[in-house]
Steps between C-alpha positions, in 0.01 A plus 500: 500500500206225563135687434288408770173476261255409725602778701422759210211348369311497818679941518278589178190350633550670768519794316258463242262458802564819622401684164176480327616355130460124429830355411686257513885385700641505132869476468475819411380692819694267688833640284363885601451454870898339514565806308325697792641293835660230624444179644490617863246759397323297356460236773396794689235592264309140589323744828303643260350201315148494727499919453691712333462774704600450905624695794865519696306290784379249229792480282719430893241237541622280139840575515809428712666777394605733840437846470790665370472231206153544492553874367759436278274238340256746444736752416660350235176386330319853537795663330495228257098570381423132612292601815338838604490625868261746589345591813111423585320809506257371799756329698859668438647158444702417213380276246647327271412385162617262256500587141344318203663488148291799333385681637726491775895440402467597192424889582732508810764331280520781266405802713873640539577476178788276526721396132736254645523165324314360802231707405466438139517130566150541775340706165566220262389251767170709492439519209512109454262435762292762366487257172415211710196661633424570166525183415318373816206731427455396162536158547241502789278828392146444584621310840711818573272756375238351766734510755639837441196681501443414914786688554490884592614711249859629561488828467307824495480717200516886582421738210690800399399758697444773254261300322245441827243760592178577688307624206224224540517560860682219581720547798851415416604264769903560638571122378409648162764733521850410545640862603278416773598171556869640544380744726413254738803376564809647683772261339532442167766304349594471079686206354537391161228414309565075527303416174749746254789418714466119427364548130862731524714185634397318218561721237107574405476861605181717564319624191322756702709670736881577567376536903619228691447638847165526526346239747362640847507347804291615811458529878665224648609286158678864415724444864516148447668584134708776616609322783645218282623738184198374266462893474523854621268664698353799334270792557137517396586783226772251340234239489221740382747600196618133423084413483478846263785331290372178507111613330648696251673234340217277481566299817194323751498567841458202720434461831639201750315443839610342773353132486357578144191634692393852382317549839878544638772726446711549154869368533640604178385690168653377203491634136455245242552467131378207254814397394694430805207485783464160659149473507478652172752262364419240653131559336639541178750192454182250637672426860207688685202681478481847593297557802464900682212689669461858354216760566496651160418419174592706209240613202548687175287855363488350120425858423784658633709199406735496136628152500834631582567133621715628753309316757507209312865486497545618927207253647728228686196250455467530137157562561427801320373483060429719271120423388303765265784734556515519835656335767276227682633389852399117564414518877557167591868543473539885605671509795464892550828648505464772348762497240304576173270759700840687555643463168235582316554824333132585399387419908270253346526208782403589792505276836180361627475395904398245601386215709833299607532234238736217469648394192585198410601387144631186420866448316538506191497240321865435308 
C-alpha cells in the first residue's frame, strides 16, 4: 500500500506541536503514530495544527465530518490515548486535546498495561526516539539548555508525608501533603505505572519496585481514564495505601497540574523511581534536563548521622556524598522528596520548608 508521506510528516508536526519537547518528524515518530492510527485519523488530526486543544463547536467548524462521524472520530482516538476529552470546568463544554509525544502518548500509551505485540512494538519505537532526543540534545546542548530553561517545570514534587512537620512553625500547606491532596477529590482512578510498564515491554525491568499499578489519576482525568479503560476507579483508602506502598520503597511523589500551572488543580500523582522515570531517565541518558518545583529541601544532623550511606544509595538525583563522615546534601540538585529523610535509620535528615523553588539542572553530559 502507497505511504502518503507528506500526509504523515505534516501528522507529527502536528503533534509535536501539541507537546512541549523539541523534536523532530523523524522516521521514527512517524513509524509510532502509524503504529497508533490510521490514515483517516490522521487526516483528521490536521484540526488541531493551530491548537491542540479545541471544543465540539470548534472542531464542527474544521471538519466535514457530520455528527454521528464526528463522535466516532473522537471516540476512536480517545480510546486510543491520541486525544483527551474532558469537560471545561467554567463552561461545561467538552474540550478536547491533542496529545504530544512525551509527555502525552507516551503515558496514555502504556496506562492499561497492554503486552500485545502491538504494544511492544510502540515501547521499542519509544525508546528509539528517546535516543534521538538524546542525540538531538547533545548535539545542540547549550542552544537547548537555553531554550529549555523558559519552559515551566513539569511537575510538582510532594514529599513523604511522614517526614514533614510543624516543628519550626511552619504551616504545612495541603499541596504539601498528598493524603490531602487525595482527599480533595471524589474520583480517583489507578492505572499502571507507564514508565515500568514500557521499561517491562522491552525487557529492562524496574530495579526498584515489583508495583506496577501505581499511577493516580484525579477529578476529571480519573473519569476521563475510567471512562476509556486507562484504569479503575478507586476509593481514597486504596489510593492512600498505594501512596503508603509507594514511600516505603523509596519511591517520589509527583504531582501533575492541569496546564502545568501549580496555581490549578492536580490531575494525577505519580510515583517515580530513577531507573525507569521519564524525567529521571531522560536526565540521566543526556536527552533532557530535569526541571520540578518542590517546597522542601532536605539537610543532614552530622551528629546524629553514621555514614550509613543509605541515603547515598536511595537519593534519585545522586545528589547526596559522604564528606567528613557524614552525608552532605548538594542543594542545587535536591529536589526534596523526601526519600533519604525516610530511610534514614538514625532520623538524621530531616526536611526543611521552604520558599517554592524551581529546579532546573541541565542533562548530563554523555
Amino acid at each position: 500500500m502507497e505511504v502518503n508521506l507528506e500526509l504523515w510528516e505534516k501528522t507529527a508536526q502536528t503533534v509535536i506541536n501539541a507537546g512541549m519537547v523539541p523534536i523532530t518528524a523523524s522516521k521514527t515518530l512517524i513509524a509510532l503514530l502509524q503504529e497508533l492510527i490510521d490514515e483517516k485519523q490522521a487526516e483528521f488530526i490536521s484540526v488541531f495544527r493551530d491548537k491542540p486543544s479545541l471544543n465540539i463547536d470548534q472542531i464542527r467548524e474544521k471538519t466535514d465530518l457530520d455528527d454521528d462521524s464526528l463522535k466516532k472520530m473522537l471516540d476512536s482516538l480517545m480510546h486510543g490515548g491520541v486525544v483527551v476529552g474532558i469537560p471545561s470546568k467554567r463552561t461545561g463544554m467538552m474540550v478536547y486535546r491533542l496529545l504530544g509525544p512525551f509527555p502525552g502518548l507516551f503515558e496514555y500509551t502504556n496506562l492499561r498495561g497492554e503486552t500485545s505485540d502491538s504494544a511492544k512494538r510502540l515501547a521499542a519505537l519509544f525508546e528509539r526516539l528517546f535516543e534521538e532526543m538524546r542525540d538531538f540534545t547533545q548535539n545542540n546542548y547549550d542552544l537547548f539548555v537555553e531554550q529549555a530553561e523558559k519552559f515551566p517545570p513539569v511537575v510538582r514534587i510532594v514529599p513523604v508525608e511522614e517526614e514533614i512537620s510543624a516543628e519550626s512553625g511552619d504551616k504545612i500547606m495541603p499541596f504539601d501533603e498528598v493524603s490531602r491532596i487525595v482527599d480533595k477529590y471524589d474520583k480517583i482512578t489507578l492505572a499502571h505505572c507507564y514508565c515500568r510498564h514500557s521499561k517491562d515491554l522491552v525487557n529492562d525491568p524496574c530495579q526498584t519496585t515489583d508495583e506496577r499499578k501505581n499511577c493516580l489519576l484525579l477529578g476529571k482525568s480519573a473519569e476521563f481514564a475510567a471512562e476509556y479503560n486507562f484504569g479503575e476507579l478507586i476509593s481514597k483508602e486504596k489510593a492512600k495505601e498505594v501512596l503508603t506502598k509507594a514511600s516505603d520503597e523509596g519511591l517520589v511523589h509527583k504531582a501533575f497540574h492541569i496546564h502545568l500551572n501549580t496555581e490549578l488543580d492536580e490531575e494525577a500523582i505519580c510515583n517515580c523511581c530513577q531507573c525507569c522515570c521519564g524525567p529521571f531517565q531522560m536526565y540521566y541518558r543526556g536527552a533532557s534536563s530535569y526541571h520540578c518545583y518542590t517546597n522542601y529541601l532536605a539537610e543532614t544532623d552530622i551528629v546524629a548521622c553514621t555514614a550509613c550511606e543509605e541515603c547515598v544509595d536511595r537519593c534519585p538525583m545522586e545528589t547526596i556524598e559522604m564528606v567528613d563522615d557524614a552525608a552532605k546534601i548538594f542543594e542545587d540538585k535536591c529536589i526534596g522528596c523526601g526519600v533519604c529523610a525516610h530511610h534514614c535509620a538514625e532520623n538524621a535528615i530531616h526536611m526543611v520548608k521552604m520558599e517554592t523553588r524551581k529546579i532546573f539542572i541541565p542533562p548530563k553530559r554523555v
